[in-house]
C-alpha positions as CSV (number, residue, x, y, z in Angstrom):
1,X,81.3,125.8,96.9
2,X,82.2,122.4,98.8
3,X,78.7,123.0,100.8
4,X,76.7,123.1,97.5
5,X,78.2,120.2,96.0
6,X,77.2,118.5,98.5
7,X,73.5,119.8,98.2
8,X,73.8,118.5,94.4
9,X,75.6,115.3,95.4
10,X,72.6,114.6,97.9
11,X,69.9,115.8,95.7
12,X,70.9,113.7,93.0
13,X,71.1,110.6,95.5
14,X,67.8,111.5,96.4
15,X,66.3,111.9,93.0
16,X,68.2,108.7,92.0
17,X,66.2,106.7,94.1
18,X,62.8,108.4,92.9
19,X,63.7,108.0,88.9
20,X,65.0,104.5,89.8
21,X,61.7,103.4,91.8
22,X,59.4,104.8,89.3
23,X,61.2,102.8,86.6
24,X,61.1,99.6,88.2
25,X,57.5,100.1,89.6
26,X,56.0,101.3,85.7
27,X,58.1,99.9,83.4
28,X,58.9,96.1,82.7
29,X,60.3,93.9,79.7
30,X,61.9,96.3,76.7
31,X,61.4,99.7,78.0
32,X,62.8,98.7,81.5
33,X,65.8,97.7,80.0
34,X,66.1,100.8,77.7
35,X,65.9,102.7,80.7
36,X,68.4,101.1,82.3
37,X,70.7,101.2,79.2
38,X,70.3,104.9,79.5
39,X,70.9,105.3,83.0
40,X,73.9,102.7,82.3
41,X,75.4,105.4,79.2
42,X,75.4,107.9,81.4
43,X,77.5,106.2,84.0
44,X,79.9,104.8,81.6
45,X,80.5,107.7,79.8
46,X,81.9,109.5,83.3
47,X,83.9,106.3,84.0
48,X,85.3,106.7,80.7
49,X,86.4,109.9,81.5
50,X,87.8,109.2,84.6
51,X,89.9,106.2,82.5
52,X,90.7,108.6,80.4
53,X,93.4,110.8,83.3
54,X,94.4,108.0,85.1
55,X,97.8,107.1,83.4
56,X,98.8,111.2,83.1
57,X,97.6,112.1,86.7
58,X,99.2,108.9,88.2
59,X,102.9,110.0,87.1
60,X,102.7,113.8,87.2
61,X,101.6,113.2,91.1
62,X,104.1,110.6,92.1
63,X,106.7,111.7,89.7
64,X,106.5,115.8,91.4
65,X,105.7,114.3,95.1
66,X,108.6,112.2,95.6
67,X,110.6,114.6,93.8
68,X,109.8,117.0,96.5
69,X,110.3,114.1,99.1
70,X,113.7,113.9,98.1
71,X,114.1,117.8,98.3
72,X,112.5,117.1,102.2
73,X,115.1,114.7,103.2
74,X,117.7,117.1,103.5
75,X,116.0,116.9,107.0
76,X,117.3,113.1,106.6
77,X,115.9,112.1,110.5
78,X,112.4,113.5,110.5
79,X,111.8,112.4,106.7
80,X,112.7,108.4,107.7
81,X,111.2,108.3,110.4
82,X,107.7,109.8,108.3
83,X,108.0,107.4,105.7
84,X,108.7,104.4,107.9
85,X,105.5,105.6,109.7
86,X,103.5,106.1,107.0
87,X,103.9,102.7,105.9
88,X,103.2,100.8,108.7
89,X,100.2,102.8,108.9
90,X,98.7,102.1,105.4
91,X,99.8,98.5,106.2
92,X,97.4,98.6,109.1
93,X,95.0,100.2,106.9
94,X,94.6,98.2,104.9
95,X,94.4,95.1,106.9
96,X,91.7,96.5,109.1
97,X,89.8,97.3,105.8
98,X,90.8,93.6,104.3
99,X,90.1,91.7,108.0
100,X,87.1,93.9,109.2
101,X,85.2,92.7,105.0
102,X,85.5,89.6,105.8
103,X,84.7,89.3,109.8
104,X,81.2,91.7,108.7
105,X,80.6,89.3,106.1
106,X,80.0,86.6,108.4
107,X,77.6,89.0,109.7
108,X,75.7,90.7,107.2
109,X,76.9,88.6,104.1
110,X,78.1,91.9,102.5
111,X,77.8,92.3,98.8
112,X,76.4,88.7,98.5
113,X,72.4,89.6,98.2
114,X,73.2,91.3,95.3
115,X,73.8,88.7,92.9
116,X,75.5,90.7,89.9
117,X,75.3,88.3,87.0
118,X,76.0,89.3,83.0
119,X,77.7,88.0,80.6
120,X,81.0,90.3,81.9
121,X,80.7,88.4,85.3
122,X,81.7,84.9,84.5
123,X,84.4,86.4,81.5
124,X,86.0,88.1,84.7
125,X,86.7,85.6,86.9
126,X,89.2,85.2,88.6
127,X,91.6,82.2,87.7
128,X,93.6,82.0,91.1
129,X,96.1,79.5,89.1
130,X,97.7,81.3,87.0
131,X,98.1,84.2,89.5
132,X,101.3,83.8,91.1
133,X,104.4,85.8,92.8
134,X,106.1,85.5,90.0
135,X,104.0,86.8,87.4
136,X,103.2,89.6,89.9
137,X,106.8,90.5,90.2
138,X,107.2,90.5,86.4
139,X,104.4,92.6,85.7
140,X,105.9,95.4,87.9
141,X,108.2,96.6,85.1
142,X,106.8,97.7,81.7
143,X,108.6,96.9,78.3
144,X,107.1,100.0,77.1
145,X,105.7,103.0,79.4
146,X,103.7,103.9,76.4
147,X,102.4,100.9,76.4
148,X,101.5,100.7,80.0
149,X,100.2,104.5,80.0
150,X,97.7,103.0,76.7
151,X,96.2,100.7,78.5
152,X,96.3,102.0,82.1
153,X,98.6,99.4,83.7
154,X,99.3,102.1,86.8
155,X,101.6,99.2,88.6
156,X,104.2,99.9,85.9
157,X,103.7,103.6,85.7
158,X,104.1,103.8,88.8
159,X,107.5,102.0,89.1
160,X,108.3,104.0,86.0
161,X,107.2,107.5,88.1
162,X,109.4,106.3,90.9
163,X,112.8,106.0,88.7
164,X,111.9,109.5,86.7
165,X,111.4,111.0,90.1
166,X,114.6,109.9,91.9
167,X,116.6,110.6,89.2
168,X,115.4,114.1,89.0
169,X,116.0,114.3,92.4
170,X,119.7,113.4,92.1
171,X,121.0,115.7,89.3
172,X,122.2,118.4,90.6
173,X,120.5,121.1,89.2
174,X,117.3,118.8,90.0
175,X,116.3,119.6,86.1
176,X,114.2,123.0,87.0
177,X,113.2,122.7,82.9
178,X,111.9,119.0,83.8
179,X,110.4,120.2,87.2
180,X,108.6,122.7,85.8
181,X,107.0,120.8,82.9
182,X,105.8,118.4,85.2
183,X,104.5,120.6,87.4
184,X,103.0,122.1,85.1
185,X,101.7,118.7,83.9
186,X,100.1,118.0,87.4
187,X,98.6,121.2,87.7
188,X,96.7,120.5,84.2
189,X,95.4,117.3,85.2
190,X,94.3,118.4,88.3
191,X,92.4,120.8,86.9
192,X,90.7,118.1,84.5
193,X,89.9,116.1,87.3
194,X,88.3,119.1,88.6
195,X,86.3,119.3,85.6
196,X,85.4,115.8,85.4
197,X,84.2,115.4,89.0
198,X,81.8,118.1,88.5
199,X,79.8,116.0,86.2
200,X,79.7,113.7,89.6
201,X,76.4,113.7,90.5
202,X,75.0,113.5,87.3
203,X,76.5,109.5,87.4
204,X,75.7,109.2,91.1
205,X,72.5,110.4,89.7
206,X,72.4,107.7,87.2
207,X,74.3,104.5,88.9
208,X,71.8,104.9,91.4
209,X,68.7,104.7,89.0
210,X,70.2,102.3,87.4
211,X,70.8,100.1,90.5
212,X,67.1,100.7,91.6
213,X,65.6,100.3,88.7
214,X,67.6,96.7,87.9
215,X,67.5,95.4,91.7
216,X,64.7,97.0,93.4
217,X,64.6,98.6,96.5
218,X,66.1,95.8,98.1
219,X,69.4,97.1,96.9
220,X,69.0,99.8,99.5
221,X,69.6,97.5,102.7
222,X,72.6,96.5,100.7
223,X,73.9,99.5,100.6
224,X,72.9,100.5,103.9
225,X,74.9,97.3,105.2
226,X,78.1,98.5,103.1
227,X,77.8,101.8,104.5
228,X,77.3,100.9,108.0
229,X,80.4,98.3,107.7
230,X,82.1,100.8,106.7
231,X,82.1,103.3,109.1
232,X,81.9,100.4,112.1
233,X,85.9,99.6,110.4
234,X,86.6,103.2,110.2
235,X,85.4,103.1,114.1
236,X,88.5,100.1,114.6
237,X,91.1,102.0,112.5
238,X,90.2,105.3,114.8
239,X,90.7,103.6,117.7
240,X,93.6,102.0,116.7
241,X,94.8,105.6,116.0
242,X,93.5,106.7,119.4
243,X,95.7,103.7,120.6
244,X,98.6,105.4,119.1
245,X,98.4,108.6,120.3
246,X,98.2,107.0,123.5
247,X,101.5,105.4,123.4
248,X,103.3,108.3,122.0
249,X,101.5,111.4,124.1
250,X,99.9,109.7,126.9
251,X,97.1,111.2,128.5
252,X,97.6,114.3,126.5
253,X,96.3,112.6,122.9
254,X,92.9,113.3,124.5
255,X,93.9,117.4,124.5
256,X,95.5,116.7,121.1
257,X,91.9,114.8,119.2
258,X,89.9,117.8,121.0
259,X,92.3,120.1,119.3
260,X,91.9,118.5,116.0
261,X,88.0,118.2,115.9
262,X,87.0,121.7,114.2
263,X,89.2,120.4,111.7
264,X,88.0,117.2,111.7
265,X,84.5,118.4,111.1
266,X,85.7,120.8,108.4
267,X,86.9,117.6,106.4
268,X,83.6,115.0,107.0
269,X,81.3,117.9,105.6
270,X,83.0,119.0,102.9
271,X,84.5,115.6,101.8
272,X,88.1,116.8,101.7
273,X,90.8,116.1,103.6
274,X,92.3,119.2,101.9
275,X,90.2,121.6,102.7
276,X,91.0,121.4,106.3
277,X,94.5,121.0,105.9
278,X,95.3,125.2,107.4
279,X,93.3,123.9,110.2
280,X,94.9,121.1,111.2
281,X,98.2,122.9,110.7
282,X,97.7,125.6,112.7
283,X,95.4,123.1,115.7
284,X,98.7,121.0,116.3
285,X,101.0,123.8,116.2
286,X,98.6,125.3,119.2
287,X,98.3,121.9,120.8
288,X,102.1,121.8,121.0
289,X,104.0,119.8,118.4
290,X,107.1,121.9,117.3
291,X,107.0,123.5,113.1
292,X,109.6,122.1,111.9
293,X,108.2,118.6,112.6
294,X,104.6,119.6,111.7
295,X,105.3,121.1,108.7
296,X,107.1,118.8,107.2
297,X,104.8,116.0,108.2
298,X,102.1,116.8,107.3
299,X,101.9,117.6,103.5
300,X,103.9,115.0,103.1
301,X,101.2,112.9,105.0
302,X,98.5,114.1,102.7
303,X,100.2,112.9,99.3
304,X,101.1,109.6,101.4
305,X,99.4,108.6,104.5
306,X,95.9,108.6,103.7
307,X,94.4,106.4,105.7
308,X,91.1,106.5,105.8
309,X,90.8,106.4,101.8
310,X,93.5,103.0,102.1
311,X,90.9,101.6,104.2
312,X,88.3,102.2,101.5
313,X,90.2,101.0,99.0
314,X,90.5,97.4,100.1
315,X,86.8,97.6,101.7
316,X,85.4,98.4,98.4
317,X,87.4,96.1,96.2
318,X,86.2,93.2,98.4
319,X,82.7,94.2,98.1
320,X,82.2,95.1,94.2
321,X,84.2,91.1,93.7
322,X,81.4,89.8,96.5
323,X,78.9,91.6,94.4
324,X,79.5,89.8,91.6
325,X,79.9,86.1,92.5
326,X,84.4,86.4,92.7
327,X,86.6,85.5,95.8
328,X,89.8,86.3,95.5
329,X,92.2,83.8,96.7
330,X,94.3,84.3,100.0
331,X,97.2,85.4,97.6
332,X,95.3,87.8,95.1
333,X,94.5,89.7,98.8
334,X,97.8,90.0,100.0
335,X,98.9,91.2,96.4
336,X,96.1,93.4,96.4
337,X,97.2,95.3,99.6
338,X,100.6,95.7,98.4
339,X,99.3,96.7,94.8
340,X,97.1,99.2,97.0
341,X,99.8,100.5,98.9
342,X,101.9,101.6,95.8
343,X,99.0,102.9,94.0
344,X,97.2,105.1,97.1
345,X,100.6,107.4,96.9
346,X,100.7,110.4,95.8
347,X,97.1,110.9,95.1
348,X,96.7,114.2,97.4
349,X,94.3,117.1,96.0
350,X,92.4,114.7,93.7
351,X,88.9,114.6,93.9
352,X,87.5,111.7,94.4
353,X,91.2,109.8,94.3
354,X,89.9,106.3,95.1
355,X,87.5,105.8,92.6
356,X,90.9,106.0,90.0
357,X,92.8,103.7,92.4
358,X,89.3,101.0,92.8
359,X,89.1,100.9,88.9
360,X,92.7,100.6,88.6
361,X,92.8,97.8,90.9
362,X,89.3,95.9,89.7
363,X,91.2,96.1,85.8
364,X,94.5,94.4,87.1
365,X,92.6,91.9,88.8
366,X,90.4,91.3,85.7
367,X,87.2,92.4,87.0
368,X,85.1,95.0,85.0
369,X,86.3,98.9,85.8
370,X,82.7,99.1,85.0
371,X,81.9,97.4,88.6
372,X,83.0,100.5,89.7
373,X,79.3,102.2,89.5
374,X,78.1,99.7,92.1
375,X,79.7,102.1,94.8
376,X,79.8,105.3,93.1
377,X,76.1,105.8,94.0
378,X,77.2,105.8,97.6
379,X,81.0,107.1,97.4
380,X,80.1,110.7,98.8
381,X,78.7,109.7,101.7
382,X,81.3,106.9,102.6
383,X,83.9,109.6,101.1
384,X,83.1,112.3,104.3
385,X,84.2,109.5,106.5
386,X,87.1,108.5,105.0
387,X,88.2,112.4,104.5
388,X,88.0,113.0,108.7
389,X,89.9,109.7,109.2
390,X,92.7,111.0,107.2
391,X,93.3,114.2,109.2
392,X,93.0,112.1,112.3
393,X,96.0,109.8,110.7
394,X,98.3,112.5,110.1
395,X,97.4,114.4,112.9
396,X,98.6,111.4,114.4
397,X,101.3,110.9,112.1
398,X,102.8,114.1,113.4
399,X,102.6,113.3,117.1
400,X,104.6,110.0,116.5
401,X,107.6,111.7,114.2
402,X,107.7,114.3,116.7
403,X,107.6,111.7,119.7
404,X,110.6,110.6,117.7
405,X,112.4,113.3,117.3
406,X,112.5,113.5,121.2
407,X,109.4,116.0,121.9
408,X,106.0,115.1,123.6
409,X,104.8,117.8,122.6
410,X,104.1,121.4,124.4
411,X,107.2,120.4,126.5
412,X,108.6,123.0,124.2
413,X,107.9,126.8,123.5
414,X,104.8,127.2,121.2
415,X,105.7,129.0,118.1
416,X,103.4,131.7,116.5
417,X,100.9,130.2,114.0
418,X,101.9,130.2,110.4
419,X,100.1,133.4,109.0
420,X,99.7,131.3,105.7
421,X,98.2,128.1,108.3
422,X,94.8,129.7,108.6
């Protein structure tokens, strides 16, 4: 099913192109602009739906997954030292996503050619002034979580999230009732997120047409220069991985990467880090690292060290504001990283996760969630690379609690395989 959706996601790319090309090479004046309105409804209409579960899928996730992270500290030592990995390696995500924007775009100019202009673009700006530590600080707790769930504020549902889940987490009797709604809650929403990403490359279909038919196919070097960029950070933030591994296993984190590529693999064609999640399981048990660690590590890592989508997250941002004539000031960056931080956690198992947490940043900022389509055309393809650089970071993950735990690795016994791993 993965493989086919990605025959429709590249078919529609492909077709995108064609309906876009043969709209700006036939039609001008009036009926190009109709066209592109139509291409434009269809496009807004799937943003809209994807508006439409943030606030609900934002605190059922975070809400169950540190309620579970609490349930996981009863292994006090390993779950510390996994958190205190996990975020010094979004931090470093992120930075190599924020530093490697703007050393390309010395380069390339990224997002620049594009010239974005309407009437939303100078309404959106960015007033730097008013923007300060202080208001960023107060924003962070909601007068009213309904209010913050109406209009999508996720900064403050997530804060609110984070108190519901720890105090569930310290009742006794963990509130099974409460638990299991939520849950229950997640599971839903989840499942409407399945629904709504289906409809996928019908928008790729028609951001793309839309893009062509408005910019010509001049937009296409653009877009080849954002993908390239992309993947030439993701190459940094690997070998800053690789570096890692290095430190913690020595010449062995060669054995353990060649252990984790079928996984790896599984993850960049398919687009989901979840789908090779038994792999990569059951390759580091083989390689060495002991259960207990491994287990716990990583599907904890999946619902909060996701590397690879961080990185995309900030790299994307950058580009869409580029794009459209806004530079955010030195402290708008900073408080984007750390807004991106909060916001990338428990995400795991969600389609197409950081297209909710791009809009969600682009609306706090006061850009148009709208901007969005600018890189949903291209998200699958940038989304297969981002997928394999989040097994490699908590395959990595892994390796460093377990270095911390005292192990290298195959120094002990290797256990039998999980029969629920594979």
């Amino acid at each position: 099913m993965n493989r086919l959706f990605t025959y429709f996601i590249v078919g529609s790319m492909v077709l995108g192109v064609l309906a876009g090309l043969a709209c700006n090479q036939l039609l001008a004046g009036e009926q190009l602009n109709t066209a592109v309105d139509i291409f434009t409804l269809i496009t807004t209409l799937f943003l809209r739906l994807i508006k439409m579960i943030i606030a609900p899928l934002v605190f059922t996730t975070l809400v169950v997954g540190i309620a579970h992270m609490e349930d996981a500290a009863a292994i006090r030592g390993v779950g510390l030292k996994a958190i205190a990995w996990f975020i010094f390696a979004s931090l470093v995500s992120l930075t190599v996503g924020l530093g490697m924007f703007h050393l390309l775009s010395h380069v390339w100019d990224l997002g620049a050619g594009l010239n974005m202009t309407s009437e939303v673009t100078t309404k959106a700006t960015v007033d730097s002034s008013t923007f300060t530590l202080k208001d960023f600080i107060t924003h962070l707790i909601p007068t009213s979580i309904f209010d913050a769930m109406a209009t999508n504020q996720i900064l403050q549902i997530v804060v609110f999230a984070v108190f519901v889940g720890t105090a569930v987490a310290a009742l006794d009797d963990r509130a099974p009732a409460v638990m299991q709604l939520v849950e229950q809650g997640m599971n839903i929403m989840l499942k409407v997120t399945g629904y709504v990403m289906t409809l996928a490359p019908i928008a790729i279909f028609a951001a793309l047409a839309a893009a062509i038919a408005r910019e010509g196919l001049g937009i296409i070097g653009t877009y080849a220069q954002f993908i390239g960029g992309f993947y030439l950070s993701l190459g940094v933030l690997w070998g800053l991985l690789f570096t890692a591994a290095l430190v913690v296993l020595g010449g062995r984190a060669v054995g353990m990467f060649k252990a984790i590529t079928p996984p790896t693999l599984l993850a960049f064609s398919t687009a989901s880090s979840e789908a090779a999640y038994p792999r990569t399981l059951e390759a580091l048990e083989k390689f060495g690292l002991p259960r207990r660690v491994v287990s716990f590590v990583l599907p904890l890592g999946y619902s909060f060290n996701l590397d690879g989508s961080m990185m995309y997250c900030t790299f994307a941002v950058l580009f869409i504001a580029k794009a459209h004539g806004i530079e955010l000031s030195v402290a708008q960056q900073i408080s984007m990283l750390l807004l991106l931080m909060v916001t990338s956690k428990g995400m795991a198992g969600v389609p197409r996760a950081s297209l909710v947490v791009i809009m969600a940043t682009l609306t706090y900022f006061g850009m148009d969630e709208a901007w969005i389509a600018l890189v949903l055309a291209v998200d699958h393809l940038l989304d297969m690379g981002r997928s394999a650089t989040n097994v490699v970071g908590n395959s990595v993950a892994s390796a460093v609690v377990a270095r911390w735990e005292g192990r290298k690795g195959a120094k002990e016994p290797v256990e039998a395989p999980d029969p629920l791993a594979g």
